[in-house]
N, C-alpha and C positions, 0 to 999 in steps of 0.2 A: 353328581347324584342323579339319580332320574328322574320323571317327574312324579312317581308315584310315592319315591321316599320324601322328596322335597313339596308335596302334599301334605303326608302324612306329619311331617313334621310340622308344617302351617298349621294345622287340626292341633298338635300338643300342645304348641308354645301361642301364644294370644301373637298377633301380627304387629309389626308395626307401620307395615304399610296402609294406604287407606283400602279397604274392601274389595275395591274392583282391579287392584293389582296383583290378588291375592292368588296364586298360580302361574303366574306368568314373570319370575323371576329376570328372564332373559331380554326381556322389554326394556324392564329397569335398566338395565347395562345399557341399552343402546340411545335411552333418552341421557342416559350420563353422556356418553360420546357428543350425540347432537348439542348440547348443552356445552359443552366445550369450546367444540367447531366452533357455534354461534356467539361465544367469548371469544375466543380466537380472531373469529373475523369483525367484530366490533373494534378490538383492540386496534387489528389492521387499519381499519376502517378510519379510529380516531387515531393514528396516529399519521397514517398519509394526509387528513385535514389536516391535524395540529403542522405536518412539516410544510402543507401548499399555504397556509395561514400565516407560518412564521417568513417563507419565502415570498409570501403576495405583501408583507408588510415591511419586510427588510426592503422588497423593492421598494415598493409607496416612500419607504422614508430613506431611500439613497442608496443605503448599505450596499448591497452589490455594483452597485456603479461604481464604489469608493474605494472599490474593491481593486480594481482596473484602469481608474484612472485617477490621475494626482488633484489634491487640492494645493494651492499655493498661499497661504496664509498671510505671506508677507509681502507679496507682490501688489505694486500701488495702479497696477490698472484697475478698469472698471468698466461696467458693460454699457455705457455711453459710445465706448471707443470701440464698441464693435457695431451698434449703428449706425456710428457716421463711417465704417467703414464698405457698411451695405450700400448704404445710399452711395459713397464715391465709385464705388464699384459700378451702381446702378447709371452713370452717369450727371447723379444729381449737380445741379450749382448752385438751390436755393433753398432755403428752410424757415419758413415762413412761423413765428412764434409769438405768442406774449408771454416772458418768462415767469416760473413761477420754482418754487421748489424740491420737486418733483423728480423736473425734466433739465436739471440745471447739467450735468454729466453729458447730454448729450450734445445739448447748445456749446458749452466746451469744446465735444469733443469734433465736432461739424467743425469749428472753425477753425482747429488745428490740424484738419487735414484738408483743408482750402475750398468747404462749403461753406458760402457766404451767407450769414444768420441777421434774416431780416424781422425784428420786431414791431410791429405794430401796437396799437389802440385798443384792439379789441379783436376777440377770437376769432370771429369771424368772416373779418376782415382777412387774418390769417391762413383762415381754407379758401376763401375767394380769390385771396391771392397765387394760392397753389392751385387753385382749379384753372385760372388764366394761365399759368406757366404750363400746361398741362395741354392745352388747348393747343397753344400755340407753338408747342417745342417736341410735341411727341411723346415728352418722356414724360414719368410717374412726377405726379406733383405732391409736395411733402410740405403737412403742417402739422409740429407740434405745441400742443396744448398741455397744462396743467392739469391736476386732477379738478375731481369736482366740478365746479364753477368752470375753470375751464372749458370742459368735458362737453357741459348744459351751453357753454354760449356756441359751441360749434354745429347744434342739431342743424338750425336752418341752413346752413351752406352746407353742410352735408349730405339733404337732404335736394338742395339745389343743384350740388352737383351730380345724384343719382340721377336726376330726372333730364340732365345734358348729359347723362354718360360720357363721364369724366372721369378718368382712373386717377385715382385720387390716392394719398394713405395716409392716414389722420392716426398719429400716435399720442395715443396718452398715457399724459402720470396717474397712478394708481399708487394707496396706501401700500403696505406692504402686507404681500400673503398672508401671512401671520395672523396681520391685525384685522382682516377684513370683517365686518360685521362685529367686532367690538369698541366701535368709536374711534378709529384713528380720523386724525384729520381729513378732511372733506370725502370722507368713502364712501361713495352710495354704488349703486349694482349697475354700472358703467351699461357693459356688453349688454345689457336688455333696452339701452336705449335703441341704439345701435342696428339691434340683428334685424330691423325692419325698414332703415337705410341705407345695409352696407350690404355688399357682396360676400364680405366674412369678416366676423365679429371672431379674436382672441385675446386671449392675457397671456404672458409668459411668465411661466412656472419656473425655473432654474436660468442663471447666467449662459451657460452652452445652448441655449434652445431659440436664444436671441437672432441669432443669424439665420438658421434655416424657415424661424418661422418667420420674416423679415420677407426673404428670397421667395417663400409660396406666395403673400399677401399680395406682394407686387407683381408676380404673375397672373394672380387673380385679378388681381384691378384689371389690367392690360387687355387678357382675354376672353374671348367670346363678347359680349355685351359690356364694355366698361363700366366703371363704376369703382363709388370710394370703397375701401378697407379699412376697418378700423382694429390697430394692433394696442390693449394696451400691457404697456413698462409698468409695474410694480416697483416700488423706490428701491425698493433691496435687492434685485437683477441690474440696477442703476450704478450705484457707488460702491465702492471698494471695498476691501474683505474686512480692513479694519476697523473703517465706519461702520458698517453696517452688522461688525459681529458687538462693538458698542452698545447701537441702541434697540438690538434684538437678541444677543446674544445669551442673557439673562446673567445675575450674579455670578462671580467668581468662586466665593465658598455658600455652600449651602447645610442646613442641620438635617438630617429626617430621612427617609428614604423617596419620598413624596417629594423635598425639594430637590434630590441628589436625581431623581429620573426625571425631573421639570430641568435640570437644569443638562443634563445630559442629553435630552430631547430639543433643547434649544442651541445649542453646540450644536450637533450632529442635522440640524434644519441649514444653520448658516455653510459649514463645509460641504453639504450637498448643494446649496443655490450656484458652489464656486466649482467643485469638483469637473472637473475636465475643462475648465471655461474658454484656456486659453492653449486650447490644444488646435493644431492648422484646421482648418476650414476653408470649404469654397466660398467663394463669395462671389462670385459671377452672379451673372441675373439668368433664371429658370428660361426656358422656350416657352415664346407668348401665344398660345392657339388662336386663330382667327379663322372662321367659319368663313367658307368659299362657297359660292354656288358652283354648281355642276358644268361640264361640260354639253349636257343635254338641256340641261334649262337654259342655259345661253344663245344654246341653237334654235330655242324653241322662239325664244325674244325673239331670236335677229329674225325670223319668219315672220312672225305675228307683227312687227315694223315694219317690214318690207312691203308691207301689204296694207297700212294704215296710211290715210290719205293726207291726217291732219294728226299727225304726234305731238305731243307735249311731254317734257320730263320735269319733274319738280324735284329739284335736289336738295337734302337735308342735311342737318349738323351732322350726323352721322357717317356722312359721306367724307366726311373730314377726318378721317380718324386715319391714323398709322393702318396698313404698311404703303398703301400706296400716296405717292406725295402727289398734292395742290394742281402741281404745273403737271402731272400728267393726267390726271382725269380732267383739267380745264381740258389739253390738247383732244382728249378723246370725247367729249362735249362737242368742241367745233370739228371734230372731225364726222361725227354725226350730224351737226347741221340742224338737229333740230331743237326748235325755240326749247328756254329753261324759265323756269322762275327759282329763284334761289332765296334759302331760308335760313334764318337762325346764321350758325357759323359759315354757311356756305355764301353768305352776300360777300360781294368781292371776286367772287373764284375765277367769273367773266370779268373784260375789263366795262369800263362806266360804258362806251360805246360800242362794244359787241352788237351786232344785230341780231342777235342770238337771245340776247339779254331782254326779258319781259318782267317791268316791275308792276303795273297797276292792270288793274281788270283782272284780275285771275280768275274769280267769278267767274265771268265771261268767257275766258279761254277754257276753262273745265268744260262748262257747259259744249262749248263749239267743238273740243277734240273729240276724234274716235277711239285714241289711245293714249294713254296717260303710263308715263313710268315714273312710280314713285319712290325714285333713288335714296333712300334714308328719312323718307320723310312719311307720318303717320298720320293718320286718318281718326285725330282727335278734335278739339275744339277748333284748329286753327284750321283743318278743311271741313267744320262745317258735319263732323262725325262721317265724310262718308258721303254725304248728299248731293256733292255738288258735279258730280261725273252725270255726264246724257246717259239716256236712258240707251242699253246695247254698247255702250263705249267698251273698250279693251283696256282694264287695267292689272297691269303687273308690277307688283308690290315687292321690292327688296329690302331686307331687314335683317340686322344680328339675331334681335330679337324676335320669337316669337309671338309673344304676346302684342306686341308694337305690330309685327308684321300684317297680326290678323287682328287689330284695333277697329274693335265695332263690324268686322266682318259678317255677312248674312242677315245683317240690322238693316244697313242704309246702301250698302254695297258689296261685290262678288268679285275676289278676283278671279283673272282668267288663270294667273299663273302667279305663285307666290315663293320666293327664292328666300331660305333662309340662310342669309350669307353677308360677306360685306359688299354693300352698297358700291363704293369705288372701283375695286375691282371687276365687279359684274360690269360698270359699265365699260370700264379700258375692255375688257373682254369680250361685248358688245360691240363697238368700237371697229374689233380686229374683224370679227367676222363681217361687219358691214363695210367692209371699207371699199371706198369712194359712194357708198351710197347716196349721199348727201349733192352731189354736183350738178342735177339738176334741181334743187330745190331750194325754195327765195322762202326764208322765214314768214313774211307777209302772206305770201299765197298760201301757205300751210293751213294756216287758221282762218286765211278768207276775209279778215279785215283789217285795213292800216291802225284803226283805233286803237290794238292792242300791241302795238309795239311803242318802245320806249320814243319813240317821234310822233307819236299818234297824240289820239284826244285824251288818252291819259293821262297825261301833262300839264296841256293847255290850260282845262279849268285850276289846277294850282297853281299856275302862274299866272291867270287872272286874277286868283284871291291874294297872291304874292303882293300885288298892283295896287291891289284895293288899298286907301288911306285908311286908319285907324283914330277913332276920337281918343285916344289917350295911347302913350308910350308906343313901342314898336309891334309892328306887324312880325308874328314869330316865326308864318310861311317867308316870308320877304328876309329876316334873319337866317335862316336857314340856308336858303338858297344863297346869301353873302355868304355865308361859311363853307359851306359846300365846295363855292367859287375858291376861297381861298386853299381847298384840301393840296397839300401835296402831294406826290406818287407813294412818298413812304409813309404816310399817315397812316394813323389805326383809331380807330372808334372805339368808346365804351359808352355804350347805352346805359342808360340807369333813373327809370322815369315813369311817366304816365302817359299822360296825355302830350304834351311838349317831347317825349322821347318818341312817342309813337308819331309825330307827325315827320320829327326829323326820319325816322328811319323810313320813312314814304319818300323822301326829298333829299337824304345825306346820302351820294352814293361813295363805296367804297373804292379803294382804289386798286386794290389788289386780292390775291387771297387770304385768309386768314387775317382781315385787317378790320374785323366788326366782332364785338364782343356784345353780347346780352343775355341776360339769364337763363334765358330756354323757357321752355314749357311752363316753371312752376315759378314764372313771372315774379320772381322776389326783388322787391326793393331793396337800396344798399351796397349792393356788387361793384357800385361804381370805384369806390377807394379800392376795392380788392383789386378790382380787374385791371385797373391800369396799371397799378404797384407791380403790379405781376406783367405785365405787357409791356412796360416801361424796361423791366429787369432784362426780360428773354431781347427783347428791342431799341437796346439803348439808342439806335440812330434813327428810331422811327419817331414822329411828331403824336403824340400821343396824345385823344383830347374825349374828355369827360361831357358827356353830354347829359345834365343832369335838369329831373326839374326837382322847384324849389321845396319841393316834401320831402323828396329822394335825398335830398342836398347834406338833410338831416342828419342822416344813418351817419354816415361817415364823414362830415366835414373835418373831425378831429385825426383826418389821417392825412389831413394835409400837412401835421405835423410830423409824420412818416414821412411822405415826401419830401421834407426839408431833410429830415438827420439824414435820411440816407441818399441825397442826392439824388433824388429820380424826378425831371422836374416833367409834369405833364400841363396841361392847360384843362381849365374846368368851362365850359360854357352851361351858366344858368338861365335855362325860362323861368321867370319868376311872375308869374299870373296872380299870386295869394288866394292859389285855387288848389284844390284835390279835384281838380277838374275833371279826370277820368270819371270820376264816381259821379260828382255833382251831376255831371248832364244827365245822368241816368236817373239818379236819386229823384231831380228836381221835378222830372217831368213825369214819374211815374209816384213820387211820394208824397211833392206837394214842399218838400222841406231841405234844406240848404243846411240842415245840422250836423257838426263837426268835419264838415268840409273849407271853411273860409279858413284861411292862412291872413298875415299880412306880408306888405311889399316891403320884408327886411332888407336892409342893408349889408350884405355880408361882407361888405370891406370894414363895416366900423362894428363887428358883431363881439369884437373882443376876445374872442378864441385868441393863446396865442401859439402863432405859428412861427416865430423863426426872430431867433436873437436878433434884435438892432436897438443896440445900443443893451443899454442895462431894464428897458422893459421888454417882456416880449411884445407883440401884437400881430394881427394877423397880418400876412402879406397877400394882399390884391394888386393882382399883376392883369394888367389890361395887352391881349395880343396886338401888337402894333397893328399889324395889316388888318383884322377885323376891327379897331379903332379907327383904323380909314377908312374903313369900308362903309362903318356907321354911322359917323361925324367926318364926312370928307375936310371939311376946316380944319382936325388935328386940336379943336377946342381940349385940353388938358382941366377938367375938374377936380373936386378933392373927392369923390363917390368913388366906390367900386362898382358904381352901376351906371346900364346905358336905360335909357328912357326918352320919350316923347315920340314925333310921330316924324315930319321933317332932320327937323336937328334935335340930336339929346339935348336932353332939360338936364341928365347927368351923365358924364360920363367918367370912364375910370380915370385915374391919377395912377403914371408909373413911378412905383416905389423900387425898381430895381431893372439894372441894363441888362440885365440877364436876359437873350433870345432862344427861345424855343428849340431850337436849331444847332446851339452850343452843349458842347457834350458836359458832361459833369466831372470837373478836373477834382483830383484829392486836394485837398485844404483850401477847398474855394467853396463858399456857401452859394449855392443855385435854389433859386426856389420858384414854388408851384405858382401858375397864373389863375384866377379865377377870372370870370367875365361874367357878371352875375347882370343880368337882361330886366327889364323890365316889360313883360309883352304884354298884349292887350288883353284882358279877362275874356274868359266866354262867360257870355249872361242867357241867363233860363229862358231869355226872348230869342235868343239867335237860333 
């Protein structure tokens, strides 16, 4: 029609359009169209979500995995046996635990693929024990814990071993997925403890995911800056398809449609935790990155040395770390020639008589050098923030870390050159380009005075307080220096103290490298059981000796019953002052008050702990070292005490309860057990 008939027909008939459509029939058609389209493409619209919706939830809950790869319903493995096939892979040979049930699958499964499962006392004894395996063997050191409780008694070693950067991997049990935040047993939100200790906080979601994610964590600990990982096991990636589809799997018949898709949804959760689980996989260990300095910053060192009249290097725990080994960055030390002081793990590295080797004055020596390299070691409380380099000195700072590297930098000091790298290597690196530099050069004249070498005055005044008589029990400088005397070449140290730890480690020298153990930076009391358990394990022919005082003693005395089950016999030397004597001197004389610092002068032979079957009661076994029994009581006088006291001759000394020597290995079905030497030394009082 056209538009003047289809006007005129609008005018006869009343519209039913509204008014202002009223002429323009052709409009209408095209808003029909549009109107379609725009149904049209909704429909597209909802149905490409509805199908990325149903395909993002089939993944979420398995479906397409299950698709592809088998589940085995009946098969009696379980993903225990694929951790302890990481760690044998990883070279592991200890797995430090307090069992619980949890993490019972693994402990199994470690021991039937010939990783030896060392349980102790308490958690955290546990990561201390993997932190010294760790230390002193290169490789990843493995503790697992229980959930919950477990979980909470591991913070402080874990957190002590961030701060020695120790590649650690702490796995825990965990409720099961499922159950998490509805009350299962000991469940609280693990990974938030964690993500502020660890280098990487995970939980494992399905059985197949156990191994790869295993393989990154332990790459993570290893590289760049070490440090713990904390992985944790959920109980239902743990045990087996038929356990675990038991007490998850929900009822067998269900009424309703509400319980038929509750119970279809709990099915369809346990064959995806298993689906593909035991299909081949690598299990090699990842490549471990290790941050190198440059080729130009090395060059730049060996210049700025060349040219320094009075060098000092101070070498750190970090210097100790994997790839490069002990005995070669000793060798490129003396082949530099110039003085060290060595710190944390690096005591030992020179031998006791290095002329190389600089223990006391460091003060002193900071102040008089022009340049200072400070190989792994950081510029926190223990130099002083920074303060104690002369004014114009040359220091070049190497570090994994950055934040370490530039600790308190533009505060109290500048470096000239700051290498983010590993410490060891820089200096073998150093080393190569200066070589023969060192051949005219006498340690002594370096620094300009005999006092700061280990022959000097540094010495003498503690071997004159050594000298000094005491009005009651032993002089502990004068014990000290008897122990010391008795070290032998394979001896190893475990500090674990205060005041009496700190005096020996001014006086106890090491004998080798890697043969001093102590907490590091975040100075935690208690390491002592871990440390040795773990130093004893990686060093069964080494003489292994706890140097405790008698608050430290505390933590862990009941790991001496560790050391009996498992054979690992070490020696405990205790100062026993009946002091917190670190704290006291400080408290006394600036607070006026000696409150919750007095101890008393226990007895720890007769403390009742008991430590090692004889006969049908236990009791603790105090083993007095023969040779430091002579050394102390030249007469061989035999008491009934586990303690040495008085000032000449002990008023007590130990009583041997067993022929067992230090020295003798630990045969199978021979009971060996631990020595204690519990001292009685002279108090410090608020007048001295």
């Amino acid at each position: 029609v056209t538009l003047w008939d289809c006007h005129h027909s609008l005018l006869s008939h009343p519209p039913l359009l509204p008014p202002h459509l009223i002429g323009f029939p052709c409009h209408g058609v095209g808003i029909t169209m549009d109107l379609l389209t725009a149904v049209c493409c909704a429909i597209a619209v909802l149905l490409v979500t509805t199908t990325v919706a149903l395909l993002g939830a089939a993944h979420h809950l398995g479906l397409l995995y299950q698709l592809f790869h088998k589940v085995e319903p009946k098969s009696p493995r379980h993903g225990g046996e694929l951790v302890a096939d990481v760690l044998k892979a990883h070279g592991v040979r200890f797995v430090f635990t307090l069992a619980g049930g949890h993490i019972s699958p693994i402990l199994v499964a470690a021991e039937k693929v010939g990783i030896r499962v060392v349980d102790t006392r308490h958690e955290a004894t546990a990561v201390f024990a993997a932190d010294a395996v760790s230390r002193l063997s290169g490789r990843i050191g493995v503790a697992v814990v229980t959930a919950g409780p477990g979980v909470t008694n591991a913070v402080t070693a874990i957190k002590n071993a961030q701060m020695a950067e120790s590649p650690l991997l702490l796995i825990g049990g965990a409720a099961a997925s499922l159950q998490k935040g509805r009350g299962a047993l000991q469940d609280i939100d693990q990974l938030s403890l964690f993500r502020t200790l660890c280098k990487a906080c995970v939980s494992v979601p399905t059985v197949r995911q156990i191994v790869p994610t295993l393989r990154r964590a332990i790459a993570t600990a290893q590289s760049g800056t070490p440090g713990p990982v904390f992985v944790e096991l959920p109980i239902d990636v743990l045990y087996p398809f038929h356990v675990v589809e038991k007490e998850v799997g929900g009822p067998k018949n269900t009424r309703g449609l509400r319980g038929k898709l509750v119970q279809w949804y709990l099915q369809n959760y346990v064959r995806n935790l298993f689906a593909g689980a035991w299909e081949s996989q690598d299990f090699t260990p990842l490549p471990v990155k290790v941050p190198l300095g440059s080729e130009d910053e090395v060059q730049r060192c060996a210049e700025l040395v060349s040219r320094a009249t009075k060098p000092l290097v101070l070498v750190g725990s970090q210097a100790m770390l994997p790839p490069t080994p002990a005995e070669e960055l000793r060798d490129s030390l003396e082949a530099l020639g110039i003085p060290c002081y060595l710190g944390g793990a690096a005591r030992g590295l020179l031998p006791p008589d290095s002329p190389l080797l600089f223990r006391h004055n460091r003060r002193d020596a900071l102040r008089d050098a022009d340049l200072v390299l400070l190989a792994g070691s950081v510029c926190d409380f223990r130099l002083s923030y920074g303060r104690l380099f002369a004014r114009g000195a040359v220091v070049v700072a190497v570090n994994r870390d950055r934040a370490q590297l530039l600790r308190n930098a533009d505060v109290f000091w500048k470096p000239r050159l700051a290498v983010r790298g590993d410490a060891a290597s820089f200096v073998v690196g150093l080393a190569r380009k200066l070589k023969g530099f060192s051949s005219d050069h006498n340690p002594v004249s370096i620094l300009g005075s005999p006092k700061l070498t280990i022959f000097g005055a540094g010495v003498l005044p503690t071997r004159e307080k050594a000298a000094t008589p005491t009005s009651q029990h032993l002089n502990p400088m004068d014990l000290l220096y008897r122990m010391d005397a008795l070290l032998p070449p394979d001896s190893l140290l475990v500090a674990d103290g205060g005041d009496f730890v700190g005096t020996a480690a001014y006086i106890a020298r090491p004998r080798r490298p890697l043969s001093w153990l102590d907490p590091g930076a975040f100075g935690t009391l208690g390491v002592g059981g871990g440390f040795a358990l773990g130093a004893k394990l990686c060093r069964p022919e080494a003489e292994v000796w706890i140097i405790y005082g008698d608050g430290s003693l505390g933590y862990s005395l009941m790991e001496f019953d560790t050391f009996v089950r498992h054979k690992t016999p070490v020696i405990a030397l205790v100062g026993n002052d009946a002091c917190w004597s670190q704290i006291a001197r400080e408290q006394v004389a600036m607070l006026g008050s000696n409150v919750a610092c007095g101890l008393e002068f226990v007895d720890c032979g007769m403390s009742g702990v008991p430590m090692a079957p004889w006969g049908a009661q236990p009791r603790l076994v105090a083993l007095c070292h023969p040779r430091l029994c002579h050394a102390c009581c030249p007469d061989g006088i035999l008491g009934h005490s586990a303690m040495l006291g008085g000032t000449v001759s002990p008023q007590m000394v130990p009583r041997l309860l067993s022929p067992w020597h230090p020295r003798d290995h630990a045969m199978p079905g021979v009971t060996v057990s631990p020595q204690i030497v519990a001292c009685l030394v002279s108090p410090w009082h608020p007048g001295d």
